[in-house]
Steps between C-alpha positions, in 0.01 A plus 500: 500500500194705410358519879841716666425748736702843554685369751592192294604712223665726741729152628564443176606788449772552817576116416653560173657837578675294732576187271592749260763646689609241623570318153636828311730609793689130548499491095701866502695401832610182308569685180702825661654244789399729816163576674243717270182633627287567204192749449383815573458391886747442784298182590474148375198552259461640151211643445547415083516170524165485710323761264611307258379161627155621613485675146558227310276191699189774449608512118522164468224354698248509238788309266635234730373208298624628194950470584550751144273745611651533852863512336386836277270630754741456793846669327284772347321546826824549678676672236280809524538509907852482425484786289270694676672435834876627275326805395358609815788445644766697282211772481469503916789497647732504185687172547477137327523192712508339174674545182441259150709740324755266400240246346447493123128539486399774821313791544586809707673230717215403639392167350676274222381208302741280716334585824154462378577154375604418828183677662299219274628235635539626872128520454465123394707427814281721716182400385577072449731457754590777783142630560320196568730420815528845579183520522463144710699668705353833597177285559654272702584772790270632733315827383594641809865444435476617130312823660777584758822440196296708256421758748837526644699478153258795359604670809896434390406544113327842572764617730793421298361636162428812711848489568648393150245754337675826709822377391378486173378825452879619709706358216211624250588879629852448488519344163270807368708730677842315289292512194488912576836520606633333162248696319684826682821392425403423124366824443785662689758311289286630193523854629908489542525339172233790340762739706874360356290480131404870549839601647724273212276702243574840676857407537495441183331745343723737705809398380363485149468881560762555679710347162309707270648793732795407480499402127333808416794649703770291334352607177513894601846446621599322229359769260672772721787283482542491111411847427796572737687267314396588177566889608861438597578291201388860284772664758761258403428491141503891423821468760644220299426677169678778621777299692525322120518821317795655696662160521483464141613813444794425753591210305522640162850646617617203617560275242767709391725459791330166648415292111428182770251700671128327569182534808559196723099570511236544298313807485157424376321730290198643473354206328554280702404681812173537314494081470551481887277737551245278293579220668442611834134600391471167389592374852280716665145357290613164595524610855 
């Protein structure tokens, strides 16, 4: 395993991007019950799964005899890629083609502890069990046949990431150009709700005057209003005192022809014009 050659490497490579597919896309299509292509690519390879294979058989190489050390070595290994390959991801074109939100123990979404479990002992498989006939296998064809696939599936790889990486970068410009639209209608929304907060204070403040007019002129009316008041009552008292006087005067002659004689009303004096002109000025404080 120590002697591959780049183009080895390289089969191993396209070999599991394949495989990979191939196992993650029936597992989904099974799971969801219709046809899922999964990865970044239109074509039946992903490119994870081989980085991740390659990755993890040059890790674990120099620990093959030792199963514990290939376990550790192997999830943490792939664990990083897997995190690396998230970020760059999210960062580049803004999207996740993988989410371990939901898990207990995550990070960023990226990577959990469930997942890099399993990575340790989908390296144990790899390295005891799928490699070895893999790698029968890739020996066992001609190197001219090896050297036409890997030629013509770079060819396919290199033309349909070209292809996957422009659409990419598309839906990276549009979902920028969202994020600035929301951000526009955000600050827009904040502006309208700065303008009704100004124009409720204004309003408010404006009637607040406008009342203080108008109490100010309720006040001046009603002051006008009791010093009219207060000036007719004078008129009728000094006319009463002098309607009293003649009337009293008036009725000191009739008793003697009229002994049943009374006022069906009250005249009030002066007194007690005085009182109700007291309590009036009373009124007018509490006003």
């Amino acid at each position: 395993m120590y002697s591959y050659h780049f183009r080895e490497w390289l089969s191993f490579f396209y070999f599991y991007c394949i495989f990979g597919w191939c196992f993650e896309s029936t597992y989904v299509s099974l799971k969801d019950r219709h046809l899922t292509n999964r990865g970044f690519l239109r074509g039946p390879w992903l490119p994870l799964y081989g980085s991740g294979a390659i990755l993890v058989l040059w890790l674990t190489l120099p620990f093959q005899e030792t199963p514990v050390l290939v376990y550790v070595v192997g999830a943490l290994g792939a664990t990083v890629l897997e995190y690396v390959t998230g970020e760059a991801m999210v960062r580049l074109f803004k999207v996740r083609y993988w989410d371990y939100s939901n898990q207990k123990i995550q990070y960023k979404g990226h990577i959990c502890l469930s997942s890099t479990i399993a990575w340790g002992f989908l390296s144990l498989l790899m390295v005891y069990v799928v490699h070895k006939p893999v790698e029968q296998f890739i020996f066992w064809m001609h190197e001219e046949v090896v050297s036409v696939l890997t030629f013509g599936i770079t060819v396919c790889i290199v033309y349909d990431f070209s292809n996957a990486f422009r659409e990419a970068m598309d839906l990276r410009a549009m979902l920028i150009q969202a994020e600035q639209l929301c951000a526009e209608l955000e600050q827009r929304a904040a502006e309208k709700k700065r303008v009704l907060q100004a124009a409720a204070t204004f309003a408010k403040a404006d009637v607040e005057v406008r009342m203080k007019e108008r109490r100010e002129h309720a006040e001046q009316s009603k002051e006008q209003l009791l010093q009219k008041v207060e000036a007719e009552i004078l008129q009728l008292q000094e006319r009463q005192e002098q309607l009293k006087e003649r009337m009293v005067q008036k009725a000191r002659m009739l008793p003697a022809r009229n002994p049943g004689f009374r006022f069906m009303a009250e005249i009030p004096d002066a007194a007690e014009l005085r009182e109700r002109m007291h309590r009036l000025r009373k009124q007018k404080r509490l006003l």
